[in-house]
N, C-alpha and C positions, 0 to 999 in steps of 0.2 A: 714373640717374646721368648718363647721356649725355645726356637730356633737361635736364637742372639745369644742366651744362656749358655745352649749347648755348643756353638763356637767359641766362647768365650772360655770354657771349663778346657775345650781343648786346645785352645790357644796358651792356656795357661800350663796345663799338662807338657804341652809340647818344646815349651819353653824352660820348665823346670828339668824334662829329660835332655836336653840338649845341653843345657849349663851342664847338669852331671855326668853328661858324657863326657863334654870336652876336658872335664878336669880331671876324669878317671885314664883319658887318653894321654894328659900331658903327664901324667905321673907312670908310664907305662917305661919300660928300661928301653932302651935304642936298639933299633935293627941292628942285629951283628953280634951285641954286647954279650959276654962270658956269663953277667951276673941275670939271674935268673929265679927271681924269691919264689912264685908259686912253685916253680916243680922244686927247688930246693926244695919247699915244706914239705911237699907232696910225697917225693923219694925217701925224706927221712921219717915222717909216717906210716910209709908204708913197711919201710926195713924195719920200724919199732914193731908194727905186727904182723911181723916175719908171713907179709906178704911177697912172694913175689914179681907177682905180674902187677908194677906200679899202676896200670892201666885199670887192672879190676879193686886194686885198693883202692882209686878213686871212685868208682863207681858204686862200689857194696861198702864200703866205710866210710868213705871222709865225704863223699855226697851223698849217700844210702838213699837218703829223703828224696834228693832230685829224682833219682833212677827210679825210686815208687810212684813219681808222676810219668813218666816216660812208660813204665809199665802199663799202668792204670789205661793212659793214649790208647794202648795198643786195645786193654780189653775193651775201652768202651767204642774204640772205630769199629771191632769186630762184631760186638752186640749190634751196634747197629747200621755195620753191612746187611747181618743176617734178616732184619727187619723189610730191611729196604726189598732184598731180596729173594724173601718168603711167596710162597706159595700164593697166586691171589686167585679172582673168580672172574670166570673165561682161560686160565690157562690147566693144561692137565698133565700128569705125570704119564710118560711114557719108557718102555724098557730099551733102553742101548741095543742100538743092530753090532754086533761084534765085527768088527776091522779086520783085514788082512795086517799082518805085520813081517815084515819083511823078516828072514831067519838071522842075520845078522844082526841086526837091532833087536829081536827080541832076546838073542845070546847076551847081548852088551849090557842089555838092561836088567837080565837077571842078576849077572856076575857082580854089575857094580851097585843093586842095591844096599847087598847085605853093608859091601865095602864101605857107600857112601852113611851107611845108617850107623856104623860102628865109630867110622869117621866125626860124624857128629857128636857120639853120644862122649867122643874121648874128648873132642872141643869145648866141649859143656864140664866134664870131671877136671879138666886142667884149665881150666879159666883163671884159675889162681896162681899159674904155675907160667902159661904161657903164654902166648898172642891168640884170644880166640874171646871162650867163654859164653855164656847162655843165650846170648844175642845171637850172636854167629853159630853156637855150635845148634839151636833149637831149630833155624830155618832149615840149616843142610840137614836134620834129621827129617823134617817134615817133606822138603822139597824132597829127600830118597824115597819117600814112598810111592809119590807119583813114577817114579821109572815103571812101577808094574800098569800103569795106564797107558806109556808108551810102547812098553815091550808085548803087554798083552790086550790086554781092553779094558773099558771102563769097570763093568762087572768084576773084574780083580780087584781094582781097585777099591770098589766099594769092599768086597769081603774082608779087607785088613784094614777097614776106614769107617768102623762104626759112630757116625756123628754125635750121638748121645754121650760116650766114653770122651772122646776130646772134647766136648764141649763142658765137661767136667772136668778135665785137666785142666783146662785154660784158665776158668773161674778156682778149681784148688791152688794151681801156681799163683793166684794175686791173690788168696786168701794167705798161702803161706808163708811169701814175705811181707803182709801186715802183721800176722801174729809172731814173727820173729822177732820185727819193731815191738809189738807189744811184749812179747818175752825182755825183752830190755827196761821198760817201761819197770813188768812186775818184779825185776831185779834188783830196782832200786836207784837204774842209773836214767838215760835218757831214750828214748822212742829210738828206733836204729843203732844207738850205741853198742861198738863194737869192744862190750867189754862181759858180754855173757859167757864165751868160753874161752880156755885156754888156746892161746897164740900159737902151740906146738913146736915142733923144728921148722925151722926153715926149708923151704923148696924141697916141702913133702905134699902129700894133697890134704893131709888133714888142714896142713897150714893156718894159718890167715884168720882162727875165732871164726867169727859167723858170717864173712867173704865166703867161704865154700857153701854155707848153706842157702844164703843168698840167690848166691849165681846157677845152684839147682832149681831157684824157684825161678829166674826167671828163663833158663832153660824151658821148663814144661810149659810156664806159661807161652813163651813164645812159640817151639815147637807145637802146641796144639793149637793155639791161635790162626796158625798161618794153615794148618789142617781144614780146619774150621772156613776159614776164609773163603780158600781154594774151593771146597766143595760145593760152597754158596756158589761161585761162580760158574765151575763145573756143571753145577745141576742145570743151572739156568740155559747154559750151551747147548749140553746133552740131550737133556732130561727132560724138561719143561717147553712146552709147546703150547700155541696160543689155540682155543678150539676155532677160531674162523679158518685153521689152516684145513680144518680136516675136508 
């Protein structure tokens, strides 16, 4: 009976999303066509607050809310990687044997950490300005760190990769754009509304009201997450041996 029910619920489910699809489909403007409503709104939203990388106005203002779920994905896949792949009983921590590294490679990888780190941090300050922002610019700053694991060995890496420190940036970057939502809230207007600060000049970085502050949080958050992540992994490779090997 519960089996027939729960066919039956999604028989019904399945059939109300497919009416809705198809009618959201046929209302959709024709391949090719000039006329184009969503980004029209989208463009002229954004130029009202003199955002403009249209891209990140949609993400930090006019969806804001979606991008705190997408967020949120990130930190709780992260939490619970790290569960998954915590420390258990029969394996034990052992020290990195250090690697030859070839002198070429280790040159390359010195020269372009700093580049690649800088690279990031500018991807993440102009998110509102260009084609990047906290998504993009948070990995390549995280992914720069590992160059000092390729050019030198694990043991570097760990000394500028204290897991305790990112693992509080991650959890403060989703702390800070819920209480920017809620800084809206206590303003008087709505949860995410981008109507807490001034709009500024145009295609400056203060730009955009609360798009810049936004896309710094999910900068951090992402960049320490994907820290975070990595190391889980890393350890597991490296580090972590099972005791029936000894």
């Amino acid at each position: 009976m519960i089996r027939r029910l729960r066919m039956l619920l999604l028989a019904v489910g399945g059939a109300g999303f497919a009416a809705l699809f198809t009618a959201a489909c046929l209302r959709l403007p024709h391949f090719g066509t000039a006329r184009h409503p969503y980004g029209e709104r989208a463009v002229h939203a954004s130029l009202a607050r003199h955002t403009a990388n249209v891209i990140s106005s949609i993400n930090f203002d006019q969806r804001a809310f979606d991008t705190l779920g997408e967020e949120s994905i990130l930190f709780a896949a992260v939490l619970g990687t790290m569960v998954l792949l915590r420390q258990t009983r029969g394996e034990r921590h052992v020290s990195p044997v250090p690697a030859t590294v070839a002198r070429p490679v280790r040159r390359y990888s010195l020269v372009m950490l700093p580049v690649a780190a800088l690279a990031g941090l500018y991807i993440v300050a102009h998110g509102q300005l260009s084609p990047g922002g906290g998504f993009q610019g948070g990995v390549v700053v995280a992914t720069a760190l590992h160059l000092l694991y390729i050019g030198v060995d694990y043991r570097a890496l760990e000394r500028i990769r204290p897991i305790g420190v990112y693992a509080v940036g991650d959890a403060a970057g989703e702390a800070a754009y819920l209480l920017i939502g809620v800084a809206g809230l206590a303003g008087g207007s709505a949860f995410l509304a981008n109507t807490l600060l001034p709009y500024g000049t145009f295609n400056t970085i203060p730009s955009g009201g609360t798009v810049p502050l936004l896309n710094a949080a999910i900068g951090m958050e992402v960049g320490c997450a994907v820290v975070v992540l990595l190391a889980g992994f890393l350890d597991q490779a490296v580090e972590i041996v099972e005791e029936s090997r000894d």
